[in-house]
C-alpha positions as CSV (number, residue, x, y, z in Angstrom):
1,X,3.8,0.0,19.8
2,X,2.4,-1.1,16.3
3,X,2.0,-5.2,15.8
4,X,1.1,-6.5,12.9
5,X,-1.0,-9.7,12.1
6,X,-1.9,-11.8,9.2
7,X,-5.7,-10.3,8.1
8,X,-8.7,-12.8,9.5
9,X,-11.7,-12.8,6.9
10,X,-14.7,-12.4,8.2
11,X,-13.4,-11.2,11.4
12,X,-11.4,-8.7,10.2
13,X,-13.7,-6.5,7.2
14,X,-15.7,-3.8,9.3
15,X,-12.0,-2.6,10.3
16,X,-10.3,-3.1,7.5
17,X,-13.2,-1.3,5.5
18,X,-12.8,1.8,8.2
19,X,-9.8,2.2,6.4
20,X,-9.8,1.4,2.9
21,X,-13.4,3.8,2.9
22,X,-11.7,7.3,3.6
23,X,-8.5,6.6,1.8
24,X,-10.7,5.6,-1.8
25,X,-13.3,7.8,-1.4
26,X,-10.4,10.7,-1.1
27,X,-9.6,9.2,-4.9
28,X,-6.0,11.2,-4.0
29,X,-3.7,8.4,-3.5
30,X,-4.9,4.8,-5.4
31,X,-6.1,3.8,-9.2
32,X,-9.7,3.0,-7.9
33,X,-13.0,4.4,-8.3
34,X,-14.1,6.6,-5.4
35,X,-17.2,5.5,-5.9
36,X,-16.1,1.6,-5.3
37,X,-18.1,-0.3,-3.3
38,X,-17.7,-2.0,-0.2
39,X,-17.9,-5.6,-1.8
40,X,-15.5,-4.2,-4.4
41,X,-13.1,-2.6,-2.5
42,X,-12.4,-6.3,0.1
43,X,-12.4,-8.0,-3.0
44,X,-9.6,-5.8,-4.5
45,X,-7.8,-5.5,-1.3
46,X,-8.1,-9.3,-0.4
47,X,-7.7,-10.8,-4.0
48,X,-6.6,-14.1,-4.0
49,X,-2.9,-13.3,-4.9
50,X,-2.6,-10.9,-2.1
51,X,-0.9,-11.7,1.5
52,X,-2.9,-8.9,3.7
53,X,-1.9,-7.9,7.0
54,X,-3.4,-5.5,10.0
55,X,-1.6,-3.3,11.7
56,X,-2.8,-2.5,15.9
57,X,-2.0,-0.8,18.8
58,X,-4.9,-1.3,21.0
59,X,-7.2,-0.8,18.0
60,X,-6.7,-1.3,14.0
61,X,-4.5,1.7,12.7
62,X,-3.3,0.4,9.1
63,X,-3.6,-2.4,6.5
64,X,-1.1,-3.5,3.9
65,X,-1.0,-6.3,0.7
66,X,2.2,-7.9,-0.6
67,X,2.1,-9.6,-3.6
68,X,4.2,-10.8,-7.1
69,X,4.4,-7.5,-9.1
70,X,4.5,-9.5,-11.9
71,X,3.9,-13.3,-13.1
72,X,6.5,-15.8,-14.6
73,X,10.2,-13.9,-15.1
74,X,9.2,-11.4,-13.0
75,X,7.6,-13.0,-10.2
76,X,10.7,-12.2,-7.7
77,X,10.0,-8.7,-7.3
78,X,6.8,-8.2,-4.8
79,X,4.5,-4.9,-4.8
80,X,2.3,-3.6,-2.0
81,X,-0.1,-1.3,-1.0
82,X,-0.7,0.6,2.1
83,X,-3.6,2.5,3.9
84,X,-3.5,4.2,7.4
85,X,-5.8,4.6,9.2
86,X,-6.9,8.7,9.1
87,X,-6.9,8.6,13.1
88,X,-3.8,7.3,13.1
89,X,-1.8,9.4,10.6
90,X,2.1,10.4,11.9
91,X,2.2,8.7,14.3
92,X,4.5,5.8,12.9
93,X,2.2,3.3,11.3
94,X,3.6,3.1,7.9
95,X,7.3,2.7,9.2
96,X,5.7,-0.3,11.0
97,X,4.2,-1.9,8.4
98,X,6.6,-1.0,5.9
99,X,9.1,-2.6,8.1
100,X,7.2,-5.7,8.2
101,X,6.4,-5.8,4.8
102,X,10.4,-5.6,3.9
103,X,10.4,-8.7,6.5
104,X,7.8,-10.3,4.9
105,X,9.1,-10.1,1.5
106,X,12.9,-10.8,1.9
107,X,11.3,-14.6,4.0
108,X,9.3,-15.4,0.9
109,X,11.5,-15.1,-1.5
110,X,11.3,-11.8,-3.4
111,X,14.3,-10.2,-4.4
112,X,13.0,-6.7,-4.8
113,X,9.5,-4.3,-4.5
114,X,8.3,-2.3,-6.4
115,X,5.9,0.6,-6.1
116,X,4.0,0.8,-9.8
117,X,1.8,4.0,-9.0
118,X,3.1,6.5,-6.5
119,X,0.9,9.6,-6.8
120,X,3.8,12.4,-7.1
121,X,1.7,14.8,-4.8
122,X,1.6,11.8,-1.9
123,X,4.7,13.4,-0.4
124,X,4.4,11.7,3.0
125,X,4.4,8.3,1.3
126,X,7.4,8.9,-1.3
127,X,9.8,10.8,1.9
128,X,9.2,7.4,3.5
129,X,9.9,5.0,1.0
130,X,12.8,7.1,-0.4
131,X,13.8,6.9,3.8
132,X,13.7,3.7,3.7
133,X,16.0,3.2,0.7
134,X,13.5,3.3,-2.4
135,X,14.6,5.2,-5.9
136,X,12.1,6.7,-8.4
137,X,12.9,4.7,-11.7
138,X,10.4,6.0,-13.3
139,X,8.0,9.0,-13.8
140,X,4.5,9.0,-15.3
141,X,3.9,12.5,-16.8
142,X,0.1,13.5,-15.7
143,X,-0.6,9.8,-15.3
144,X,-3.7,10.3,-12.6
145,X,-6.2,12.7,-12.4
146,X,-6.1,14.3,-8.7
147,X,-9.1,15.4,-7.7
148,X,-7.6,19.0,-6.4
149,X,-4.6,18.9,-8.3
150,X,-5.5,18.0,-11.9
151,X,-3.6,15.9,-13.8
152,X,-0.2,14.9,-12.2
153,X,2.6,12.8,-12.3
154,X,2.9,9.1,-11.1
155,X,6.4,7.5,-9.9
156,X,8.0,4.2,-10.3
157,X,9.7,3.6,-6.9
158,X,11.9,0.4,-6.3
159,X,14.5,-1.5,-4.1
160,X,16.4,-4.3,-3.7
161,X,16.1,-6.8,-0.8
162,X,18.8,-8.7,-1.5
């Protein structure tokens, strides 16, 4: 069984590093330099207007931000970002945390989420947010530049909470 937990600073980076590592240094899934470092990389994750959350079984397997996608007007609808660990891969993770994170967000307020960048070749990500009720509103014609794949497209993926 997957729990999830509020991130601890300090406590919590060597873990949350040996998974955030692999998944930017792939450069296959999120907007950020593979070559980011470490101090970098926490700081992006763990930015001030982040919530950040661990996911365990009887080790870290996953990490996820929620946040406003948007300031002032918008400020209702949330966006997040997750990593799995690459140990840990299939085996439910994502459903966990994505479940939380839909928690989360309804008890704080936000009325929607919104995924701004969903790499169109991440097909395990976009069969479990469209699973879990998420619509591509929008596509990105060759928006990011895979590092196998060449230039491909980038969704807009969205759903109500209310």
């Amino acid at each position: 069984m997957t729990a999830l937990r509020s991130f601890a600073p300090g406590q919590d980076d060597g873990a949350l590093w040996s998974m955030l590592d692999p998944a930017f240094r792939a450069g296959d899934t999120y907007t950020v330099d593979p070559g980011i470092s470490r101090a970098e990389a926490m700081a992006f994750w763990c930015a001030p207007d982040k919530r950040v959350f661990m996911a365990e079984t009887d080790r870290p397997v996953g990490t996820y931000y929620l946040k406003p996608n948007q300031g002032g007007g918008g400020a209702h609808v949330c966006n997040a970002g997750f990593v799995t660990h690459p140990d840990a891969r299939g085996q439910g993770v994502a459903q966990a945390m994505l479940d939380h994170a839909l928690v989360t967000a309804r008890a704080a307020g936000f009325r929607a989420m919104q995924f701004n960048f969903v790499v169109a070749t991440n097909e395990g990500a976009i069969r479990l947010w469209e699973r879990n009720g998420f619509d591509t509103v929008g596509r990105l014609p060759g928006a990011f530049h895979h590092p196998q794949h060449g230039y491909v497209d980038a969704l807009v993926m969205y759903r109500s909470l209310v």
